[in-house]
C-alpha positions in Angstrom: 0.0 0.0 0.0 1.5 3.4 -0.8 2.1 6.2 1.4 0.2 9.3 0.9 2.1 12.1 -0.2 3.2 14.1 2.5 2.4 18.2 2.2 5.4 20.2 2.5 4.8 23.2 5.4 4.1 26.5 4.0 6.3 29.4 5.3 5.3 31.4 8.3 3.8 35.0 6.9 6.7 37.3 6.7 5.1 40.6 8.0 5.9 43.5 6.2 7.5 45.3 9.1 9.0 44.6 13.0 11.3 46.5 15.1 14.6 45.3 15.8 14.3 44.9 20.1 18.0 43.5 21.8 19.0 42.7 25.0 20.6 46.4 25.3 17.1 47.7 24.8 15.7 45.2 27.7 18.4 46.2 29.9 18.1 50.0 29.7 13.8 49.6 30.0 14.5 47.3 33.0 17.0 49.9 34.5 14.2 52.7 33.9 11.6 50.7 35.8 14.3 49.8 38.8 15.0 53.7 38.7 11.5 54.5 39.6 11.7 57.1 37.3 9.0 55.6 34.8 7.3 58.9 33.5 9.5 61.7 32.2 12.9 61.9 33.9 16.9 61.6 33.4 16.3 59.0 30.6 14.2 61.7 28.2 16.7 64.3 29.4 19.9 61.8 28.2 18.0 60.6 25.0 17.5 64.4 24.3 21.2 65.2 24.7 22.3 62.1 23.0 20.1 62.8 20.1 22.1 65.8 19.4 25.1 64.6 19.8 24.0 62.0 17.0 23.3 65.2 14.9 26.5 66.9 15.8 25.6 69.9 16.1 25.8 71.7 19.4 23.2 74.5 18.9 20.7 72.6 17.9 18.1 71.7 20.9 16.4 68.3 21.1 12.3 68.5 22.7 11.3 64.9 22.9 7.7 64.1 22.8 5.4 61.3 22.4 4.7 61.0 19.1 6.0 63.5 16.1 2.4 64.5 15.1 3.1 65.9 19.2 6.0 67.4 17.8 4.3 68.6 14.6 1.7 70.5 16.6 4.3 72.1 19.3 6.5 73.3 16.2 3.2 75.3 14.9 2.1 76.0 18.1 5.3 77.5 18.8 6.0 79.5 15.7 2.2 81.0 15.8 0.1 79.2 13.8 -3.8 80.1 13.8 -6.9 81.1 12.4 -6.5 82.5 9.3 -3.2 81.2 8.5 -2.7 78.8 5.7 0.2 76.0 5.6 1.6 74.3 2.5 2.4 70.7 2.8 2.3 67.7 0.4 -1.3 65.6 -0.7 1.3 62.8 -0.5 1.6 62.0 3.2 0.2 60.6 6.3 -2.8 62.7 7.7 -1.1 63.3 10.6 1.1 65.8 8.7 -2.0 68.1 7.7 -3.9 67.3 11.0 -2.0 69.8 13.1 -2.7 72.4 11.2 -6.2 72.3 11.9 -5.9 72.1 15.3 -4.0 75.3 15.1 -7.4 76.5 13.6 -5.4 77.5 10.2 -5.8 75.7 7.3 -4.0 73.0 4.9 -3.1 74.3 1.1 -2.0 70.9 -0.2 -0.1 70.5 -3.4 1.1 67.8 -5.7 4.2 65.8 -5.5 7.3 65.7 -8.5 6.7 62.0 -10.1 10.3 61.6 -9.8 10.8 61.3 -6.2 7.5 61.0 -5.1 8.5 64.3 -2.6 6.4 67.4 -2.7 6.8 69.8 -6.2 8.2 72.8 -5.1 6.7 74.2 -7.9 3.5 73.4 -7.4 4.3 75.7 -3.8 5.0 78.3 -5.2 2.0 78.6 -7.1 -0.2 77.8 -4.0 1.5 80.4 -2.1 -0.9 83.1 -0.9 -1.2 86.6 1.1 -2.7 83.8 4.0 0.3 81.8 3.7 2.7 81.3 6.6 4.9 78.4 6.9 5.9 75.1 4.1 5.8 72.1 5.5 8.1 69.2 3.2 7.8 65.4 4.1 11.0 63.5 3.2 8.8 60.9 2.1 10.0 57.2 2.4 13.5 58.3 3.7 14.8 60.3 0.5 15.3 64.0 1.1 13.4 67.1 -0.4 14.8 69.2 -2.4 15.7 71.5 0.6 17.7 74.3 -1.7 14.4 74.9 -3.6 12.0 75.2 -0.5 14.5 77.4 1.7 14.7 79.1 -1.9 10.9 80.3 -2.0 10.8 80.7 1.8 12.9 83.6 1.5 11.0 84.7 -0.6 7.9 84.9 0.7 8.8 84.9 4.0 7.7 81.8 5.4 8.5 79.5 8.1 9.6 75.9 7.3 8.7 72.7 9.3 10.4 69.5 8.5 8.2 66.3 8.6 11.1 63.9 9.1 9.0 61.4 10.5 10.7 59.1 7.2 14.5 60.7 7.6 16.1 59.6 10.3 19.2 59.2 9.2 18.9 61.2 5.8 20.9 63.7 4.1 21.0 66.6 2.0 23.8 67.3 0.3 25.7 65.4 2.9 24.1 67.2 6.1 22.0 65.2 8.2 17.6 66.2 7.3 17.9 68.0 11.2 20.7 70.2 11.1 19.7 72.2 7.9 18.5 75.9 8.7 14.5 75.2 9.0 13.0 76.6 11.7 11.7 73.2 13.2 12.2 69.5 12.0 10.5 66.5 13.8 11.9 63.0 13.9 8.9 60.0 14.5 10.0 56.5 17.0 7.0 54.7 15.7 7.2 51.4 15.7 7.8 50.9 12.4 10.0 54.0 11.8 14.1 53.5 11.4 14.3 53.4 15.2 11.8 53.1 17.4 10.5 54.1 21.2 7.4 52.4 20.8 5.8 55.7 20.6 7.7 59.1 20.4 9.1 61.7 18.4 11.3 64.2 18.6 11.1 68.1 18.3 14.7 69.6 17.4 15.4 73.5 16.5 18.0 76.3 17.2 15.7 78.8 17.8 15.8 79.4 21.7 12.6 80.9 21.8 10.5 78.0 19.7 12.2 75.4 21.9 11.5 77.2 25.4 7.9 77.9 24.3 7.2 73.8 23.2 9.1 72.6 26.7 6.5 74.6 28.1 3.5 73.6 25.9 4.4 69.8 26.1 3.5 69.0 29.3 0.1 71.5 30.3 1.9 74.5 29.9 3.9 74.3 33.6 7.0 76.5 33.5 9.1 73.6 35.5 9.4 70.3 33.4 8.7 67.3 36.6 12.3 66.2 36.4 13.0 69.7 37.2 10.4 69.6 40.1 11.9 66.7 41.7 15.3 67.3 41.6 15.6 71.3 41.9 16.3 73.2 45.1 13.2 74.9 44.3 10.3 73.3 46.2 9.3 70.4 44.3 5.4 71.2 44.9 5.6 74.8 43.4 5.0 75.9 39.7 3.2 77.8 37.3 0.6 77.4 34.7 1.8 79.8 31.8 -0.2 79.2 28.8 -2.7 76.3 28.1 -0.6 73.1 27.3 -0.7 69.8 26.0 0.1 66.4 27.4 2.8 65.5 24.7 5.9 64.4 27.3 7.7 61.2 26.3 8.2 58.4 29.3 11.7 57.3 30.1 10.2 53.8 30.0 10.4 54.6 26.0 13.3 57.1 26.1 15.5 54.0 27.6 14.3 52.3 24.3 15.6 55.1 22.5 18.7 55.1 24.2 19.7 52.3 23.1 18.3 52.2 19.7 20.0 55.6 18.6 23.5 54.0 19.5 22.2 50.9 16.8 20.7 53.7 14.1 24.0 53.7 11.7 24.0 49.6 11.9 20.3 49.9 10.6 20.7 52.4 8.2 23.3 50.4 7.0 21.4 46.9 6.6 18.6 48.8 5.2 20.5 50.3 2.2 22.0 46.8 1.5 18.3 45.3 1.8 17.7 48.6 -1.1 20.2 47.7 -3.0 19.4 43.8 -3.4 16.1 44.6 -4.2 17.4 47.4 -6.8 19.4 44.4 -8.6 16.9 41.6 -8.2 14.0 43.8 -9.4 15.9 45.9 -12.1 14.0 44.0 -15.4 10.8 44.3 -14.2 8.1 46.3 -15.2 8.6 48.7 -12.1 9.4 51.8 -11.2 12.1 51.3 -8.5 12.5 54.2 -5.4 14.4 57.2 -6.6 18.1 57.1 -5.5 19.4 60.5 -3.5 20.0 62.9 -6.7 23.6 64.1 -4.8 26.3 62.2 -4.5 27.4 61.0 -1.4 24.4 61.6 0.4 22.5 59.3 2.5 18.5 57.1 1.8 17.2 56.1 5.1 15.2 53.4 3.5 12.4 54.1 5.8 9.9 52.6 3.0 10.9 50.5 0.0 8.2 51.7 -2.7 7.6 50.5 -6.0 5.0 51.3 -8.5 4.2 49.7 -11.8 5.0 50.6 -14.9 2.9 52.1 -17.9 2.6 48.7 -19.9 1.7 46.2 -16.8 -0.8 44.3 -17.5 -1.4 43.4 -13.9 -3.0 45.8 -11.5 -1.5 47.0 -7.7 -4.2 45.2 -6.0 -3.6 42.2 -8.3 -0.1 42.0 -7.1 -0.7 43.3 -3.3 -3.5 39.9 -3.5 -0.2 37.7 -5.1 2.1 38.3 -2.5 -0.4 38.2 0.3 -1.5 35.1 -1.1 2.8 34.0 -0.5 2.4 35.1 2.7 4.4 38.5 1.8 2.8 41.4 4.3 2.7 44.6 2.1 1.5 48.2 2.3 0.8 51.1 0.4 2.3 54.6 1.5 -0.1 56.5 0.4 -4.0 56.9 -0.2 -3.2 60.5 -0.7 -5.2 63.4 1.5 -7.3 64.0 -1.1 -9.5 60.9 -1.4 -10.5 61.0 2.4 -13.3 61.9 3.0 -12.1 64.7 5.4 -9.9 66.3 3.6 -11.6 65.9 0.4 -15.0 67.9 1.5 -13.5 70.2 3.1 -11.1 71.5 0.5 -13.6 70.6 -2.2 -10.8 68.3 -3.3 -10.7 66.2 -6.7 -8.0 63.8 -8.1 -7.5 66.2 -10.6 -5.9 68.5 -8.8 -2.9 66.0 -8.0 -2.5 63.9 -11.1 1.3 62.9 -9.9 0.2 61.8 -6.7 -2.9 60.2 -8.3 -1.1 57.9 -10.8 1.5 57.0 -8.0 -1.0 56.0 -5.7 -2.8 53.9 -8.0 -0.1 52.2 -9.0 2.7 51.5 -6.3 2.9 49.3 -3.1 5.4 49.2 -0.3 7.5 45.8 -0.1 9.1 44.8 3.5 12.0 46.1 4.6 13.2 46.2 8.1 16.3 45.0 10.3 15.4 41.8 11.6 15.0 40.4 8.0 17.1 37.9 6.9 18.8 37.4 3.4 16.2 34.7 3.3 13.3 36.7 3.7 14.8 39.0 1.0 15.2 36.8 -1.4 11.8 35.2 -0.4 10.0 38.6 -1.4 12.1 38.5 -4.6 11.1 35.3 -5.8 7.3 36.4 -4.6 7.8 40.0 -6.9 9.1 38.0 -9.9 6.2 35.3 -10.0 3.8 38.3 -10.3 5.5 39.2 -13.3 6.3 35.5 -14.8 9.8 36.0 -13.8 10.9 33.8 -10.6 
């Protein structure tokens, strides 16, 4: 009597992103907790410091909060954002990035992205720009920097603030200086969980404006003029201090700053296993009918691979969803970065909003998907979302 054939196991489902947690990481949370300093305390305060020390740049000041849409909203907050006002950022982005602008009471102008590099047009600023306008707001979208020569360009201009959404850029460059340490008035840095490092939650604030910085310490934790590290170590009585303005609750825990501790000593390690994750998938996906991320346009300077995006090409015959339903289907986890402002239904009635409006973004949308790419894969898993890509295409 034969045996019957015996099924081989299919593969676990290879998510399309985890963060990279060590022992170092365990330690320092473990030492937080032992501390008894749980909520902010000399963990945020070190994680601050050692942030811009990673920067290298001693002027700069490091506010670190608990998420960067926090940041985002002390950064406006701070530089006077409010009714009346209009800020210019990208269709092309996470809601959060036009969010905070409405709860500043001002309102978004959003504007198309270049098809190149999937960043925000600074052309299509500058003809957005209006008497109402007041600050640009750029999104270094998947890790590859904006063209920061042509926004700082027609700031001057027109006189307008600048706040980085470097939620994607940590570690990024433009023209060889680190997306943090470039002249804008604020930038702000995301720990998300999926994000190049991560705290979990948290974000970080960073500016050399004294006045910006002093005004979100304040504003980050419900407007008290003594920050509660500062309370409980101080000479001053710890039980005294002052409600100044009408704050937010936007402090990051050393429970997560000890996270980031650790991780931000790890960050150049990452970056580095992400660019040759980039690259592998740049070779093994070159004779497809894709259109492969945009490299940095200046020599030299630094991707932080945040996002690995593809989108298809003009003569596929297959559709995104088709090959988002493929790879699921081989257990691939994939995403799509983004469904652009304009479709939701928020932003869309609100700005009377029509796909018309954004045709780059539009196409892109339609037609790209987000593979995996994070730390903890292996060269197997790499060459397992290969293999997955190609068989869409009748390649593998």
């Amino acid at each position: 009597m034969s045996q019957p054939e015996s099924k081989q196991p299919s593969l676990p489902f290879l998510p399309f992103a985890l963060p990279e947690i060590g022992e170092e990481e365990i330690a320092e949370v473990v030492d937080a907790l032992r501390s008894g300093w749980v909520t902010t305390g000399p963990k945020t305060r070190q994680f601050e410091q050692d942030f811009v020390a990673f920067l290298g740049d001693p002027g700069l000041q490091a506010i670190a909060v608990n998420s960067a849409t926090a940041g985002l909203h002390l950064a406006l907050e701070a530089i006077g954002i409010g009714p009346g006002d209009e800020v210019i950022t990208t269709t092309h982005t996470f809601t959060a990035t036009a969010e905070v602008v409405r709860y500043m009471g001002a309102d978004v102008k959003l504007v198309d992205i270049d098809p190149a590099t999937l960043n925000i047009d600074p052309a299509a600023i500058e003809a957005a720009i209006t008497p109402r306008t007041k600050a640009l707001m750029p999104v270094h979208y998947a890790g590859l920097a904006v063209d920061m020569d042509a926004i700082y360009a027609i700031a001057d201009k027109h006189g307008l603030k600048v706040v980085e959404d470097a939620a994607h850029a940590l570690p990024t460059t433009w023209r060889q200086q680190l997306v943090g340490t470039l002249r804008s008035d604020a930038v702000v840095f995301s720990f998300y969980a999926n994000k190049t490092m991560t705290t979990g939650e948290g974000g970080m604030l960073v500016t050399r404006d004294a006045a910006l910085a002093a005004r979100a310490k304040v504003m980050r934790l419900h407007g008290i003029n003594r920050d509660a590290f500062d309370r409980f170590t101080a000479k001053v009585p710890s039980w005294y201090y002052e409600i100044v303005a009408p704050g937010f609750k936007y402090n990051l825990t050393d429970i997560a700053a000890a996270l980031g501790l650790q991780q931000l000593k790890r960050l150049p390690g990452f970056q580095a296993r992400r660019e040759q994750i980039a690259t592998r998938f740049d070779e093994a996906l070159a004779d497809l009918p894709l259109i492969l991320p945009p490299r940095p346009v200046h020599a030299g300077d630094t991707h932080s691979w945040h996002l690995y995006v593809v989108r298809l090409s003009d003569d596929t015959t297959v559709t995104r969803d088709q090959v988002i339903e493929s790879l699921f289907n081989d257990g691939i986890g994939v995403s799509v970065h983004y469904i652009p402002l304009h479709l939701h239904p928020y932003w869309k009635e609100r700005y009377d909003l029509k796909p018309e409006q954004f045709p780059h973004s539009q196409k892109a949308y339609e037609r790209m998907l987000t593979l995996p790419l994070y730390t903890r894969m292996t060269d197997a898993d790499v060459e397992r979302v290969i293999t997955a890509v190609r068989k869409v295409f009748g390649r593998a």
